[in-house]
VEXZA-459733 format. One record per atom (N, C-alpha, C, O): y, z, x; residue number from 1. Coordinates in steps of 0.05 Angstrom, whole numbers. Atoms other than C-alpha are relative to their C-alpha. Example, Ala and Ser with C-alpha at 12.3 -4.5 7.8 and 13.67 -1.06 7.14 Angstrom:
BEGIN
<r><yy>-24</yy><zz>0</zz><xx>18</xx><seq>1</seq></r>
<r><yy>-90</yy><zz>156</zz><xx>246</xx><seq>1</seq></r>
<r><yy>24</yy><zz>0</zz><xx>18</xx><seq>1</seq></r>
<r><yy>24</yy><zz>13</zz><xx>39</xx><seq>1</seq></r>
<r><yy>-24</yy><zz>-1</zz><xx>-16</xx><seq>2</seq></r>
<r><yy>-21</yy><zz>143</zz><xx>273</xx><seq>2</seq></r>
<r><yy>22</yy><zz>14</zz><xx>-15</xx><seq>2</seq></r>
<r><yy>44</yy><zz>18</zz><xx>-5</xx><seq>2</seq></r>
end
This chain:
BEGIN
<r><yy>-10</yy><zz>27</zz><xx>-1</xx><seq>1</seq></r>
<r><yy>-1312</yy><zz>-1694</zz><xx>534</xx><seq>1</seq></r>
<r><yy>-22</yy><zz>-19</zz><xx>-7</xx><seq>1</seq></r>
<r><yy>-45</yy><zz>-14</zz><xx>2</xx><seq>1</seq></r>
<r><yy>17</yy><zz>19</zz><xx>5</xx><seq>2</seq></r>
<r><yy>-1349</yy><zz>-1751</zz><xx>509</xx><seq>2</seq></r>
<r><yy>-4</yy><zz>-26</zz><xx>17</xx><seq>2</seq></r>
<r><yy>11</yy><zz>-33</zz><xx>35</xx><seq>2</seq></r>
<r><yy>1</yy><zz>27</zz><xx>-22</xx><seq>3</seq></r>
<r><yy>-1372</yy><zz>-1816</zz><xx>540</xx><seq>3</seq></r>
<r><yy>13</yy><zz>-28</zz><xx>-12</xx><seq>3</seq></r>
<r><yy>21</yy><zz>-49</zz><xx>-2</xx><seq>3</seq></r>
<r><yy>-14</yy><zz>19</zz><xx>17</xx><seq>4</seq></r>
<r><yy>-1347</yy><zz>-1854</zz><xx>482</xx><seq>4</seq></r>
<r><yy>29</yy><zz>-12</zz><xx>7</xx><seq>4</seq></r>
<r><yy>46</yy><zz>3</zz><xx>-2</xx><seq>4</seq></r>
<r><yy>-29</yy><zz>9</zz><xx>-3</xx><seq>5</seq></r>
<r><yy>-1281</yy><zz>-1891</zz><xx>502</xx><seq>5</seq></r>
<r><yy>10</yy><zz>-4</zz><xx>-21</xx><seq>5</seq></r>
<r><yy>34</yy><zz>-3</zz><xx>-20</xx><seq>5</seq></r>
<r><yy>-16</yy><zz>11</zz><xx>18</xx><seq>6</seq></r>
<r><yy>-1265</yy><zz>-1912</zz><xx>436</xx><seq>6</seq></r>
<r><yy>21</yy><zz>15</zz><xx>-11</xx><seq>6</seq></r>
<r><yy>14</yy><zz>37</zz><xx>-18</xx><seq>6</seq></r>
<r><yy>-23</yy><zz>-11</zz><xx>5</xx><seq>7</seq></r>
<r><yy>-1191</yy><zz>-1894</zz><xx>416</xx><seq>7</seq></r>
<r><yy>-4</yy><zz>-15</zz><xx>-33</xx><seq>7</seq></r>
<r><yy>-24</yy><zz>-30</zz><xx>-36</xx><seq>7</seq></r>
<r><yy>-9</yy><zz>5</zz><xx>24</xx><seq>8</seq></r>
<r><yy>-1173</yy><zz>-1910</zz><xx>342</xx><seq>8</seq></r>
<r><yy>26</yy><zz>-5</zz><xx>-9</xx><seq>8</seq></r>
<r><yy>33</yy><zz>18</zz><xx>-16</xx><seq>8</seq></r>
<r><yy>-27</yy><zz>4</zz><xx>13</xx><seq>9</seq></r>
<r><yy>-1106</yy><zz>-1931</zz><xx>316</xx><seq>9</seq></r>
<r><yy>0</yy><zz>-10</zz><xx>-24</xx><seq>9</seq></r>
<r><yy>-18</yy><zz>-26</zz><xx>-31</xx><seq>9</seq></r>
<r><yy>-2</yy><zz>21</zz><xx>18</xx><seq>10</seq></r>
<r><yy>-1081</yy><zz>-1955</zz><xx>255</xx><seq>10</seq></r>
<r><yy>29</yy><zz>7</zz><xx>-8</xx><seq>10</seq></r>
<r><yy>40</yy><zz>27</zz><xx>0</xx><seq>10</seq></r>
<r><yy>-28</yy><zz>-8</zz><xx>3</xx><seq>11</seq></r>
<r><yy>-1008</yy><zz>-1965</zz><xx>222</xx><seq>11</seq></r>
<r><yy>-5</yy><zz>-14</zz><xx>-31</xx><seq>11</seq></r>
<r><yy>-24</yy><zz>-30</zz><xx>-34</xx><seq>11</seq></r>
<r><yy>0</yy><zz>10</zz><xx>19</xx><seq>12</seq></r>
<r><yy>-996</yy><zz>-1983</zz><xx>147</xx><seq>12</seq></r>
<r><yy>34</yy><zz>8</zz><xx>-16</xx><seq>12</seq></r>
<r><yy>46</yy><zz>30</zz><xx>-18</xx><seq>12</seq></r>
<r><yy>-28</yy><zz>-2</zz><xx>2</xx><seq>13</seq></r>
<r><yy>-925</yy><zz>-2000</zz><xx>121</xx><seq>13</seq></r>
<r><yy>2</yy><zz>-11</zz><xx>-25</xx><seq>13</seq></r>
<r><yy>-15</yy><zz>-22</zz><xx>-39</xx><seq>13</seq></r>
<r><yy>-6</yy><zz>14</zz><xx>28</xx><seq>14</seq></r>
<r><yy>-886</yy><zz>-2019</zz><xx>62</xx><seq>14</seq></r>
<r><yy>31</yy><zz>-12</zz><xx>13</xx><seq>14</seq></r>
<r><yy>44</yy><zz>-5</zz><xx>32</xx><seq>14</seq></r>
<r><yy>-27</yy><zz>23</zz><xx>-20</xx><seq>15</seq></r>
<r><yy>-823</yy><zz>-2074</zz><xx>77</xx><seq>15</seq></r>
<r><yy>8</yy><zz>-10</zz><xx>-26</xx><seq>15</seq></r>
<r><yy>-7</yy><zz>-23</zz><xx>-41</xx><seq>15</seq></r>
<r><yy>-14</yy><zz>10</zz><xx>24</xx><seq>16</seq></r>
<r><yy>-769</yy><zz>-2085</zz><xx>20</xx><seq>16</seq></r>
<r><yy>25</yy><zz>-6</zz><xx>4</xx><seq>16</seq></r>
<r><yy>41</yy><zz>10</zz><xx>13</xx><seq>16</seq></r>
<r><yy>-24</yy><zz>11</zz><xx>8</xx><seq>17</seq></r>
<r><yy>-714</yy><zz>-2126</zz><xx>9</xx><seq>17</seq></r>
<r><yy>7</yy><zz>-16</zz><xx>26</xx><seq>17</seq></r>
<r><yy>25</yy><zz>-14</zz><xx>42</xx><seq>17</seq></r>
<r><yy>-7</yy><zz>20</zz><xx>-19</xx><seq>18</seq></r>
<r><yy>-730</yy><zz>-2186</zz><xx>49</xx><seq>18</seq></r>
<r><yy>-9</yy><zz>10</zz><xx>25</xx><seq>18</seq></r>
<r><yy>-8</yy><zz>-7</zz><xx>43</xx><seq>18</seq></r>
<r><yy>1</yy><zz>10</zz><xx>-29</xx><seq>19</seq></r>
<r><yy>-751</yy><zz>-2154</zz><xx>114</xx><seq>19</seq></r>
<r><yy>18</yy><zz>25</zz><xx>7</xx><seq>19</seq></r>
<r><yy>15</yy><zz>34</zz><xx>30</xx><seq>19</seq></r>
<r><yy>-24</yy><zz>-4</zz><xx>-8</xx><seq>20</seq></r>
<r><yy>-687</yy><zz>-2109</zz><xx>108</xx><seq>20</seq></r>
<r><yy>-10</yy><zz>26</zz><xx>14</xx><seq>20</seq></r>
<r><yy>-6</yy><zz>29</zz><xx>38</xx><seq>20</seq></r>
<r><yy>10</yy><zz>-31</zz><xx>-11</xx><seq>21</seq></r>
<r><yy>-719</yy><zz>-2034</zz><xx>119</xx><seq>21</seq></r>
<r><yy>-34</yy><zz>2</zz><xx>-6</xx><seq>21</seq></r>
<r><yy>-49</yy><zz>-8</zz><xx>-22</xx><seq>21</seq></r>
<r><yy>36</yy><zz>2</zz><xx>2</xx><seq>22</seq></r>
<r><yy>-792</yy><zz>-2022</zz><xx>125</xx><seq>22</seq></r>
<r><yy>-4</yy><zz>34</zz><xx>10</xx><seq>22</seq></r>
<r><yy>9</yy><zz>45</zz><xx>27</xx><seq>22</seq></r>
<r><yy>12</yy><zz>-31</zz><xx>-1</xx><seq>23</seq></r>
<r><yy>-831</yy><zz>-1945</zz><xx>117</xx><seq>23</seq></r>
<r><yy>-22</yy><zz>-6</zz><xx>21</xx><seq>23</seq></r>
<r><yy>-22</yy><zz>-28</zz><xx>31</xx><seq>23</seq></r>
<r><yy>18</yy><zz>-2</zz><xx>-14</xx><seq>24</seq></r>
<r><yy>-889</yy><zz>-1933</zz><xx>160</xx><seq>24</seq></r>
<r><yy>-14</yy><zz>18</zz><xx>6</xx><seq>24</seq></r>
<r><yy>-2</yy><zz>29</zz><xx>24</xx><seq>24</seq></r>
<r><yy>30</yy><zz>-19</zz><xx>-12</xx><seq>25</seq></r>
<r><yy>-954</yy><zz>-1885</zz><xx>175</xx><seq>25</seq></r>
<r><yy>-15</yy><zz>-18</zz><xx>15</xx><seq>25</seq></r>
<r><yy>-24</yy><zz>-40</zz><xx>9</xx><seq>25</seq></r>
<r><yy>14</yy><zz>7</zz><xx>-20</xx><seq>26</seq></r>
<r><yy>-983</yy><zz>-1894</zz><xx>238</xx><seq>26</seq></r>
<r><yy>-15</yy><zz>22</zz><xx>10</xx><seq>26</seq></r>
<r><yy>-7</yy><zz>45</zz><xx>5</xx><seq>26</seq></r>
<r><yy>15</yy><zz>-24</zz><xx>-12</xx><seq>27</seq></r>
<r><yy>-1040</yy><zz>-1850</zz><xx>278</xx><seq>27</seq></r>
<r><yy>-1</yy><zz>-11</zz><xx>37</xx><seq>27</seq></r>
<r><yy>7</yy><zz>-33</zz><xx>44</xx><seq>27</seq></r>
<r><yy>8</yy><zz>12</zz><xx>-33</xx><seq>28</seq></r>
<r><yy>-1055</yy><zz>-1861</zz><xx>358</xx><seq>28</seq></r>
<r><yy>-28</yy><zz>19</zz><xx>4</xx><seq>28</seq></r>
<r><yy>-30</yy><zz>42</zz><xx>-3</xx><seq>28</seq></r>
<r><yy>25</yy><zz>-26</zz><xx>-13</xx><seq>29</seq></r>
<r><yy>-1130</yy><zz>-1833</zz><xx>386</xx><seq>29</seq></r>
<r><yy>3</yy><zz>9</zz><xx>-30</xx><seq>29</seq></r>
<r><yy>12</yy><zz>32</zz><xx>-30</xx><seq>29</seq></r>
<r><yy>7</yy><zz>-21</zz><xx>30</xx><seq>30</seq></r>
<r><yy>-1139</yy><zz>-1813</zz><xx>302</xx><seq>30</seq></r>
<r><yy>-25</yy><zz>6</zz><xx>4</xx><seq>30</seq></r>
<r><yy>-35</yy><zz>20</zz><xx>-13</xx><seq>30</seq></r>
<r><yy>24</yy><zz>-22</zz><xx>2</xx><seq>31</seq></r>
<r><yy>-1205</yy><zz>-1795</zz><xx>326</xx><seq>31</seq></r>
<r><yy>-8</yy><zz>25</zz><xx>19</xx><seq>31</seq></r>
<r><yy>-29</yy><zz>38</zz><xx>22</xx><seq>31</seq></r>
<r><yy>-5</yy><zz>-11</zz><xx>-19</xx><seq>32</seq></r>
<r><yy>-1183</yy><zz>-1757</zz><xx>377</xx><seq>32</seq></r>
<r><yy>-22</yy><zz>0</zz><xx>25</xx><seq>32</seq></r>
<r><yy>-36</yy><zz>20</zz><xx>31</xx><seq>32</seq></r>
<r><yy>14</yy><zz>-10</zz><xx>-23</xx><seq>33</seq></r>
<r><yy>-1220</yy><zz>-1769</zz><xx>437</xx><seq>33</seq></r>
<r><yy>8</yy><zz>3</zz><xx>19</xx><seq>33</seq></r>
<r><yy>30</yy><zz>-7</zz><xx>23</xx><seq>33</seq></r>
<r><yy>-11</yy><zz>-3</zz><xx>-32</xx><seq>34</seq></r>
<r><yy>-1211</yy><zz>-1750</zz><xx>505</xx><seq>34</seq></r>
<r><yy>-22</yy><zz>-16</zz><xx>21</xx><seq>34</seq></r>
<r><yy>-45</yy><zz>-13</zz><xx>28</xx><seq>34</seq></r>
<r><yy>19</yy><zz>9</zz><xx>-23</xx><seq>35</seq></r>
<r><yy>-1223</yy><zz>-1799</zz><xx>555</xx><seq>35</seq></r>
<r><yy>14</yy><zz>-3</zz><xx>22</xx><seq>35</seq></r>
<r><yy>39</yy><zz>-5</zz><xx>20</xx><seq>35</seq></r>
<r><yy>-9</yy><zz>2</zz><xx>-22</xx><seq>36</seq></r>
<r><yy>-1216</yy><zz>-1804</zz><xx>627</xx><seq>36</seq></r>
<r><yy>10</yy><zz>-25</zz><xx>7</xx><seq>36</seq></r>
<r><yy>-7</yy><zz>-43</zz><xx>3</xx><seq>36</seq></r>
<r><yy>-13</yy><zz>17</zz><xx>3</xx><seq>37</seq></r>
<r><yy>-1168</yy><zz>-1857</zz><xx>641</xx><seq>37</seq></r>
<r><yy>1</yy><zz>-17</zz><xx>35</xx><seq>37</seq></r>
<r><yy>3</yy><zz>-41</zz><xx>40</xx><seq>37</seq></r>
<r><yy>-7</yy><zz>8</zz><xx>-26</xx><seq>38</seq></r>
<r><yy>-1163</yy><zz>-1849</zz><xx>728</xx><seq>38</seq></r>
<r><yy>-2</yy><zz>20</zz><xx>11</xx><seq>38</seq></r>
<r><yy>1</yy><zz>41</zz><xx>-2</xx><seq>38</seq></r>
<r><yy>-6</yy><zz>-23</zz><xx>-19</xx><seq>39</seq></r>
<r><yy>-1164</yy><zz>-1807</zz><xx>783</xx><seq>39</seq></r>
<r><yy>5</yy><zz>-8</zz><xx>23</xx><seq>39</seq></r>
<r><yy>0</yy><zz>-30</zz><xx>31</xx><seq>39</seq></r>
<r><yy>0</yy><zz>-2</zz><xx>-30</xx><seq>40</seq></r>
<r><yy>-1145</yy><zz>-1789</zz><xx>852</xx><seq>40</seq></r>
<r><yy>-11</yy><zz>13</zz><xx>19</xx><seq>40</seq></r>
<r><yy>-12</yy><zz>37</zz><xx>14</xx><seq>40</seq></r>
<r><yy>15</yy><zz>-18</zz><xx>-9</xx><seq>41</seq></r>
<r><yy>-1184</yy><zz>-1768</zz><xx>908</xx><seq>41</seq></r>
<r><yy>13</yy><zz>6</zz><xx>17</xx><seq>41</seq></r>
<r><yy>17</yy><zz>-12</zz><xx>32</xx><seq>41</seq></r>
<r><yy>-13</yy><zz>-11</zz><xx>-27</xx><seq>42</seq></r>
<r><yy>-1145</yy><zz>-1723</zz><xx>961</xx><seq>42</seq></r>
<r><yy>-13</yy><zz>25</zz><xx>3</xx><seq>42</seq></r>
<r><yy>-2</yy><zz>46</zz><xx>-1</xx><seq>42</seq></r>
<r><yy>25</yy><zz>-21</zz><xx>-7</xx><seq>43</seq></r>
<r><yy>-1208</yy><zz>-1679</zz><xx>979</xx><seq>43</seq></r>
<r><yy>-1</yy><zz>22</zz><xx>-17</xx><seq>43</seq></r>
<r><yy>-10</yy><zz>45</zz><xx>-11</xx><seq>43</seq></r>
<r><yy>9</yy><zz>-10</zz><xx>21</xx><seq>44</seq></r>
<r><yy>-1206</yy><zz>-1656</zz><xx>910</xx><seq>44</seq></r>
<r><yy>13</yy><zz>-14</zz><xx>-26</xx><seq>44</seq></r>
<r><yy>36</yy><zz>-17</zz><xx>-35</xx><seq>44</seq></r>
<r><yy>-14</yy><zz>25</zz><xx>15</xx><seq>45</seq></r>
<r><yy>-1214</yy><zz>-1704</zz><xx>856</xx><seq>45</seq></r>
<r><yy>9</yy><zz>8</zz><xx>-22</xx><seq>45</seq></r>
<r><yy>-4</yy><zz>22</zz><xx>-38</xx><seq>45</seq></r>
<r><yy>-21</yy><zz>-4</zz><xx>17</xx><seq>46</seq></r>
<r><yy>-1154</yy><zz>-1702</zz><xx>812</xx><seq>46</seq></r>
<r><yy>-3</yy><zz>-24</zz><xx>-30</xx><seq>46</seq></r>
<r><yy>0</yy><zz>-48</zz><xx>-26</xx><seq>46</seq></r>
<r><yy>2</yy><zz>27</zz><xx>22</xx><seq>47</seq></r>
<r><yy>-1164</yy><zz>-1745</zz><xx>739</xx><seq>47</seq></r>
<r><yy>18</yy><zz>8</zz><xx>-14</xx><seq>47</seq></r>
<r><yy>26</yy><zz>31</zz><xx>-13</xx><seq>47</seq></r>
<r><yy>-24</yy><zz>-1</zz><xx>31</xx><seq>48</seq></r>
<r><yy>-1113</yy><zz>-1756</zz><xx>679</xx><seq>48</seq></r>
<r><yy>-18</yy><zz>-16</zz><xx>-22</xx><seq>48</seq></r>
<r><yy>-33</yy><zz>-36</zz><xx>-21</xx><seq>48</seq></r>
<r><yy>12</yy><zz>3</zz><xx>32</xx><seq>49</seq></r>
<r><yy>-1138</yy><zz>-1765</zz><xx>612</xx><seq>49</seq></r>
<r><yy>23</yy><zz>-17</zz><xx>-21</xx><seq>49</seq></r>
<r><yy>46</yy><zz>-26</zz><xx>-16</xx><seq>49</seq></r>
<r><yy>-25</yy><zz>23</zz><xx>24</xx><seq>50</seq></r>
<r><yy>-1104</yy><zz>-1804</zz><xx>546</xx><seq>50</seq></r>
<r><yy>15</yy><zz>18</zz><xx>-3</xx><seq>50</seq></r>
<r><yy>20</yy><zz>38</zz><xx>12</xx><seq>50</seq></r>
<r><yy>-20</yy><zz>-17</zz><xx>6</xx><seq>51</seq></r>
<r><yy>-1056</yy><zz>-1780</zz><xx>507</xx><seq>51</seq></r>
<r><yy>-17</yy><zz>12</zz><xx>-23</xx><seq>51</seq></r>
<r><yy>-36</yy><zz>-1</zz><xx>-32</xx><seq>51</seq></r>
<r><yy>18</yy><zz>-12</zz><xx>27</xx><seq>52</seq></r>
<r><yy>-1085</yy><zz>-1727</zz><xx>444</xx><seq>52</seq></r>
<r><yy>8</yy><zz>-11</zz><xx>-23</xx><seq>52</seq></r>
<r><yy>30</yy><zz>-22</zz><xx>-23</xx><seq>52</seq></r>
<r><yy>-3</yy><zz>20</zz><xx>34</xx><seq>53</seq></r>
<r><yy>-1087</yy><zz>-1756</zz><xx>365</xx><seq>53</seq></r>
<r><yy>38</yy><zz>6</zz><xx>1</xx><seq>53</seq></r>
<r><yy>50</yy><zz>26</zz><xx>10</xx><seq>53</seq></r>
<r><yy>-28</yy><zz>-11</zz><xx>3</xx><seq>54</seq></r>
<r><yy>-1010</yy><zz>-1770</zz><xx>348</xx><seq>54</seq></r>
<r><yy>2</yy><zz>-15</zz><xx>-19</xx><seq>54</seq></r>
<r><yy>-3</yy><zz>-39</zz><xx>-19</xx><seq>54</seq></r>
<r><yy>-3</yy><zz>9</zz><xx>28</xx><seq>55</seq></r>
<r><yy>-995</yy><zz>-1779</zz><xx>278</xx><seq>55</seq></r>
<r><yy>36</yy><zz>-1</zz><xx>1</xx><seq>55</seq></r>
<r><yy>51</yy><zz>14</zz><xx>14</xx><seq>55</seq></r>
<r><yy>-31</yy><zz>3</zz><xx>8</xx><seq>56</seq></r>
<r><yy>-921</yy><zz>-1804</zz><xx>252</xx><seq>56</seq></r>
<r><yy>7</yy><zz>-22</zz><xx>-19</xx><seq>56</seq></r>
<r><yy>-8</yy><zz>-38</zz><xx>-30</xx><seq>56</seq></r>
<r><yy>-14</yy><zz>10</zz><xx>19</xx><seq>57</seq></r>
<r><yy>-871</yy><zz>-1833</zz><xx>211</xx><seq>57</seq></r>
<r><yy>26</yy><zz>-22</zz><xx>8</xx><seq>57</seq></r>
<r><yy>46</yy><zz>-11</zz><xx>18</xx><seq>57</seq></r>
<r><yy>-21</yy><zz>16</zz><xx>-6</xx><seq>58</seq></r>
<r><yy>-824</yy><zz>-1895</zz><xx>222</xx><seq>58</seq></r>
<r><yy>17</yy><zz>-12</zz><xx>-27</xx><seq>58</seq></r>
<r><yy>11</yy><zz>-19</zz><xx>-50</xx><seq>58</seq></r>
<r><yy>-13</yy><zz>28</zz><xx>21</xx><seq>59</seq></r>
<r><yy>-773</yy><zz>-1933</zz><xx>188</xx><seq>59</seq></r>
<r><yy>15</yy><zz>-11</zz><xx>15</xx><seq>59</seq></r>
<r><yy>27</yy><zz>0</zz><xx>34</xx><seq>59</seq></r>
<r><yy>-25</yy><zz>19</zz><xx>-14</xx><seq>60</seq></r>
<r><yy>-733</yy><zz>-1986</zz><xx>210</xx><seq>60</seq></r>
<r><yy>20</yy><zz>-5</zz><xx>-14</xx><seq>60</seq></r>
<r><yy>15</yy><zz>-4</zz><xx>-38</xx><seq>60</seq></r>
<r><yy>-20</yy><zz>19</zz><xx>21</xx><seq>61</seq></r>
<r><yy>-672</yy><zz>-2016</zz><xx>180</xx><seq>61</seq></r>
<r><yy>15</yy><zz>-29</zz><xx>15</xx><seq>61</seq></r>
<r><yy>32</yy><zz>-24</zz><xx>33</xx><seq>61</seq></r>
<r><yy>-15</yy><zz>32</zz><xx>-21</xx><seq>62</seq></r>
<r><yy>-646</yy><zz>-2097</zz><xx>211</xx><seq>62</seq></r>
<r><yy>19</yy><zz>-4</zz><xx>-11</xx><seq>62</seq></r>
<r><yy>12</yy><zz>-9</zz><xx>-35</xx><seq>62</seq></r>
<r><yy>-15</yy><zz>19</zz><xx>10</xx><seq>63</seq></r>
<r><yy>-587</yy><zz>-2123</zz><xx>192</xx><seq>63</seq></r>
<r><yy>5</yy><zz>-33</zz><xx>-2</xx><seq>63</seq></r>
<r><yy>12</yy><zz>-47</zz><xx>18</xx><seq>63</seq></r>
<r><yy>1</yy><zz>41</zz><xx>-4</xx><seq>64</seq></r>
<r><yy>-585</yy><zz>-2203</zz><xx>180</xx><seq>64</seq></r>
<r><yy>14</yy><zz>-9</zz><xx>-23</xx><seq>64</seq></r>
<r><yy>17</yy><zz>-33</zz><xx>-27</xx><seq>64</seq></r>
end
């Protein structure tokens, strides 16, 4: 685990015809780190971590 907190995101889209439907690539954590986020102490301390890199694909479509 590193001490680095830094998470990374980014999203990059394309949007045609006014707004009407839009593509999308997005990453979450794309550098994947693992950081400690919290814990609990009940005489053995319990922590949760982020979530791991999550890469995907959107589209939308609006009607107007």
């Amino acid at each position: 685990m590193s001490d680095n907190t830094f998470e990374g995101g980014a999203r990059v889209g394309y949007s045609h015809d006014g707004g009407k439907w839009e593509l999308a690539l997005f990453g979450r954590n794309i550098t994947d780190e693992e950081n400690v986020k919290g814990g609990i102490d009940f005489n053995n301390f319990t922590g949760f971590d982020n979530d791991p890199r999550i890469l995907g694909l959107s589209f939308t479509a609006r009607m107007h």
